[in-house]
N, C-alpha and C positions, 0 to 999 in steps of 0.2 A: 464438318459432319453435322448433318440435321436430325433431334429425335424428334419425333413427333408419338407423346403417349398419352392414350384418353382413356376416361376410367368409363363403364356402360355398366346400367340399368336390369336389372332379374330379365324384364320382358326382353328386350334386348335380347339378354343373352339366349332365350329359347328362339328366336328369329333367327342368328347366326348359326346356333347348333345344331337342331333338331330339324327348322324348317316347320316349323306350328303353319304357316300360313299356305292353302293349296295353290294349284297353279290355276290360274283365271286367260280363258280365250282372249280375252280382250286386254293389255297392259294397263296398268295403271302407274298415275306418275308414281313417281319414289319418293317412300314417308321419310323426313329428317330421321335422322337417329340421335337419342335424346341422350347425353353425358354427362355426368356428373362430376366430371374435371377433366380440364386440356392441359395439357402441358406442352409447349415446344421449345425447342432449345438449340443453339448451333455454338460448335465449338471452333475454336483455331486448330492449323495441325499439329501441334503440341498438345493437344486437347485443353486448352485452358478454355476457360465460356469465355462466347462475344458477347452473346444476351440470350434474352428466354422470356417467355410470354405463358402467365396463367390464367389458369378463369376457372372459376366453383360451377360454373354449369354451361353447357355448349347444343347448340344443334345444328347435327353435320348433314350435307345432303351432298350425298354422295355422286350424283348423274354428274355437276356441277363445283364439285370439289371447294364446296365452299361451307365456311360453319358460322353459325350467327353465337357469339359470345357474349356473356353476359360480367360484369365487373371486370374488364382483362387487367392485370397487374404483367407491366415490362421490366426488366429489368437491363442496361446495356453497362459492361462491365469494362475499365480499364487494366488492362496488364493480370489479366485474372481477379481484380476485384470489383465489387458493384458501384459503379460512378454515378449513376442517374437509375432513380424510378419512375417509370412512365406507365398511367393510371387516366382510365375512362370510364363513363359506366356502362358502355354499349361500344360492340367490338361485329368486323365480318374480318374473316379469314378469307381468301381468294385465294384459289390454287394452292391450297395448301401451306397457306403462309407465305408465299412468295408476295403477296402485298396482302396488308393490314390494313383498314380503316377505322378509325375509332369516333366517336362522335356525341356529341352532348355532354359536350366540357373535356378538351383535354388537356392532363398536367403533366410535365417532365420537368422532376427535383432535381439538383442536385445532391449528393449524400454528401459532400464535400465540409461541412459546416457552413457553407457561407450565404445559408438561406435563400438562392436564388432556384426562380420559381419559371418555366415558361410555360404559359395555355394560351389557348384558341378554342373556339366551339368545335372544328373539326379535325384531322388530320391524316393522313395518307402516307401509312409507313410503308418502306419496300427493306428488308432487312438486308437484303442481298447487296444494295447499292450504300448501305449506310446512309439512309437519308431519310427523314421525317418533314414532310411537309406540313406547315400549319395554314388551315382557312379560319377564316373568322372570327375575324379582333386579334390578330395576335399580340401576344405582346411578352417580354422579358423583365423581370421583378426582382429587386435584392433588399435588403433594408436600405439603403439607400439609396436607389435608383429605377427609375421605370424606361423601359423602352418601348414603344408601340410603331406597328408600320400597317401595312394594307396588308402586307402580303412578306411569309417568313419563312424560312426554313433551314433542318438542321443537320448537319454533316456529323454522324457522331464518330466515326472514323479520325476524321479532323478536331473533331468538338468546336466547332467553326458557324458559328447562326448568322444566319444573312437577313438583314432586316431590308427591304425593300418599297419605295413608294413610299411619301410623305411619313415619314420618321420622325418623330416627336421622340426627345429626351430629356427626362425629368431628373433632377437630381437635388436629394433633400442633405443637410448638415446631419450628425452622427447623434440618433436619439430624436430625430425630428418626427414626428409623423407624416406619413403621407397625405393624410387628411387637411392638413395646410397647405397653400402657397409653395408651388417648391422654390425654392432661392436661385436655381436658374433650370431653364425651360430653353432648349435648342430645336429649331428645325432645320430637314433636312433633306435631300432623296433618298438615299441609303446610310445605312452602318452595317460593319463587317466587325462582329465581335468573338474570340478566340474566349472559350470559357477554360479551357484550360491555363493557357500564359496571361489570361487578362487583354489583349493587345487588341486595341479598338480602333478602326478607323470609320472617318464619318465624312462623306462625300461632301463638296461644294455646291453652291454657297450656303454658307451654313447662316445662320440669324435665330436671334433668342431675345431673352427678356431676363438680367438677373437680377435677386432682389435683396439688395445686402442688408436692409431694415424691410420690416413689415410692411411701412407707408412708403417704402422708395424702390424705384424700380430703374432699371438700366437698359438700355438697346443695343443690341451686343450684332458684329457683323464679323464674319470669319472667310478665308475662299476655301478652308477644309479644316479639320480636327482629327488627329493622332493623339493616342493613350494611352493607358496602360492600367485597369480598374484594380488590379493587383498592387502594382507599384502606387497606385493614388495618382497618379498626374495625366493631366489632358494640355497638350500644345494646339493653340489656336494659330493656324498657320495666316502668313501674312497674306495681305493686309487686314490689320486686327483694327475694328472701330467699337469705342464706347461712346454712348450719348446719353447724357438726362440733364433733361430738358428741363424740372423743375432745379437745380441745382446751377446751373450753366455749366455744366462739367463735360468736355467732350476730351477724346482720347486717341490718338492715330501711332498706331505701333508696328514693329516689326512682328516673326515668331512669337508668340506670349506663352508661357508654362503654366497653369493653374496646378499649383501644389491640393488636392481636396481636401485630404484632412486637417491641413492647416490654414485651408482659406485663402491664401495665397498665391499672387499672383507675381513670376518673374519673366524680364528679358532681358537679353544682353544686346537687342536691338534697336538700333534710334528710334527716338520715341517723340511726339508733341503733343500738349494738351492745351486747353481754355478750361479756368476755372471764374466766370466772371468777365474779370476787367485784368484779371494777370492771364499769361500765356506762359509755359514754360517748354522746356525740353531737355532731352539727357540722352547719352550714349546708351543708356540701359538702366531698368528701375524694378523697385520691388514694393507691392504693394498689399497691406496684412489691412484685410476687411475686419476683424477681431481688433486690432490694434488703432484701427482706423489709421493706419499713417502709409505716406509714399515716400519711398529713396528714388529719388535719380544717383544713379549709383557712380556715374563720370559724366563728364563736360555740362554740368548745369549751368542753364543760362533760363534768368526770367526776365520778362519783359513787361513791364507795365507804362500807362500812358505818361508819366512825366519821370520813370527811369527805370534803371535796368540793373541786372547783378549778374555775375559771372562768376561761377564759382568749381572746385573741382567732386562736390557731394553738396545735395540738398537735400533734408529733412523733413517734413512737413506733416503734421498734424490736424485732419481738416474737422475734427470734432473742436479743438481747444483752439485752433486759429493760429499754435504756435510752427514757428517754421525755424531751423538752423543749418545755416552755410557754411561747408568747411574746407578751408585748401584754396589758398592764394586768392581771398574773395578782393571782387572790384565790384562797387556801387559806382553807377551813373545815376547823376541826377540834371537834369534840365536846367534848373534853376541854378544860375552862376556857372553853368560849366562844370559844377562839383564832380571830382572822383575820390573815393574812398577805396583806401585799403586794409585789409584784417588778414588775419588767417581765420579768425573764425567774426559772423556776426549769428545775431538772432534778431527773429524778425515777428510780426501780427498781425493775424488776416483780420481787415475789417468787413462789416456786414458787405461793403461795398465791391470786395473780391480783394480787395487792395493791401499789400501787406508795408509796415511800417518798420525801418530797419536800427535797430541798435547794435553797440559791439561791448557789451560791458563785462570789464578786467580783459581786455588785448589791448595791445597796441596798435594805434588807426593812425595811417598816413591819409590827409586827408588834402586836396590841390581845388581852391578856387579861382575863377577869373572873374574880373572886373570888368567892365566897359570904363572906358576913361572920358571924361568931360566932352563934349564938342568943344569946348574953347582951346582944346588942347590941340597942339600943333601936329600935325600927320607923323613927321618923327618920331615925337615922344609916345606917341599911341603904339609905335611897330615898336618901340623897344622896350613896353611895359609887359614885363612876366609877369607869370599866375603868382598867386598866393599862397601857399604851402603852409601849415601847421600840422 
């Protein structure tokens, strides 16, 4: 059920009542009628409100059933209560409300607490279809997040915004400003974000830039992103690449989870990277940009030019350089044939990318070999063992 109630003017009311004005041979068009408040409203058949639309002052013209409004304040309501306000300064009525345009800045709040903001300079509501269209600049805003596209619009039936055409997504840490650098920056063709459940999907191929210090930045490659702004986590779906270039650091993973609030990034997907002159890999890793540290969480194996370690967890610390391997570790080293065994070592990145390996308080089985003399008889060489201590 639709009201539609408007409040009219003294003169007004002697035009309606009385007929003040005589009848003229020749027609003239028909003068707006001036109002002093609109109201429209539509309810469910339960009567609970869908939404409702006000304005402090309106001009209706009747031939054309259309009213030029001035400040319209929206309101669109979930389950009977108000979920969004939707606010322009300049409003037209078509056909009686059956479509709305608003124009020269429009905003739709959430009421929800969660400060999120969407505007564009214009927009094209139809109430009937539940759907608000935005032109010009759209864009979607929370404390910490921006989303902007070419072209957007919003289901509020669904509560479902489709962000469309070149999609930029900004996303700042908790207390950052937006006026900084955001710490990662995604593009994309579209995102389909659920403002009610949070549940965000963000079309392929995706690429961005993130920036875990001020002076460092990252080049980030995805073929889609799944999330959830509510629950905090965005999945970069595989194949996931990092690069930066100043660092030597690159990264080739499966699925990746970015935890937001805590910065964190996990998989339980094989993974390889280059830091340098070391190379490593792992069944799955977890890595805290706050803590600066990476887990390969099973099968770590690193590889460096004159040896190698295989271990069943690695640690690594790339601010302090410190690294520790734990669970049945084996060192190869080149030189001599050496193998090394521990259950746990610890290790230290040099400038060079290269890490240098200790095991101090374990017990290290450690196995050399020799080359044996050339004077030595071809026998005696096949049946000289390694060296063990």
């Amino acid at each position: 059920m639709k009201v539609f109630a408007l409040g009219a003017g003294a003169g007004l009311l002697c035009l309606l009542l009385h007929g003040c004005v005589g009848v003229s041979q020749s027609p003239e068009p028909a003068k707006p009628f001036q109002f002093r408040s609109l109201t429209l409203r539509q309810n469910d058949e339960a009567g609970e409100p869908l939404w409702e639309l006000r304005s402090p002052r309106s001009r209706y013209q009747l031939d054309n059933r259309q009213a030029v409004v001035t400040a319209p304040v929206g309101v669109l309501y979930r389950k009977g209560e108000p979920a969004y306000r939707l606010s322009a300064p300049k409003g037209l009525l078509i056909r009686d409300g059956e479509q709305v345009e608003l124009i020269d800045g429009v905003h739709l709040r959430a009421l929800d607490g969660s400060g999120l903001v969407i505007t564009g300079n214009r927009a094209v509501w139809t109430p009937n279809d539940d759907l608000l269209v935005l032109q010009g600049s759209p864009k979607a805003e929370d404390p910490q997040q921006l989303l902007t596209a070419k072209h957007a619009q919003f289901d509020s039936k669904l509560e479902q915004l489709q962000l469309r055409d070149n999609l930029v997504l900004r996303r700042w840490n908790k207390g950052q400003s937006h006026r900084e650098p955001a710490t990662l920056l995604l593009r994309s063709p579209e995102a389909d974000w659920n403002l009610k459940s949070g549940a965000l999907t963000v079309a392929g191929p995706v690429k961005g830039v993130q920036r875990p210090e001020a002076n460092r930045q990252r080049l980030l490659s995805a073929s889609a992103l799944t999330g959830n702004t509510t629950e905090n986590w965005i999945d970069f779906e595989a194949p996931v690449t990092v690069d930066e270039a100043a660092e030597g650091l690159t990264l080739r993973a499966g699925k990746t989870r970015w935890w937001t609030q805590d910065n964190r990034l996990s998989s339980s997907a094989p993974a390889q990277g280059t830091f340098k002159k070391l190379t490593a890999s792992g069944g799955g890793f977890e890595l805290w940009d706050q803590r600066k540290e990476l887990l390969l969480t099973s099968d770590c194996q690193l590889q460096q030019p004159d040896q190698s370690l295989n271990a069943k967890q690695c640690r690594w610390n790339w601010d302090t350089g410190e690294l520790m391997a734990r669970g049945s570790v084996e060192l190869r080293r080149e030189q001599l044939n050496q193998l090394t065994r521990a259950e746990v070592m610890q290790g230290f990145t040099g400038e060079d990318g290269q890490i240098r390996f200790t095991a101090p308080g374990s017990r290290v089985q450690t196995r050399l070999e020799f080359d044996q003399p050339d004077s030595a008889e071809p026998s005696d060489r096949n049946q000289a063992a390694p060296v063990q201590f």
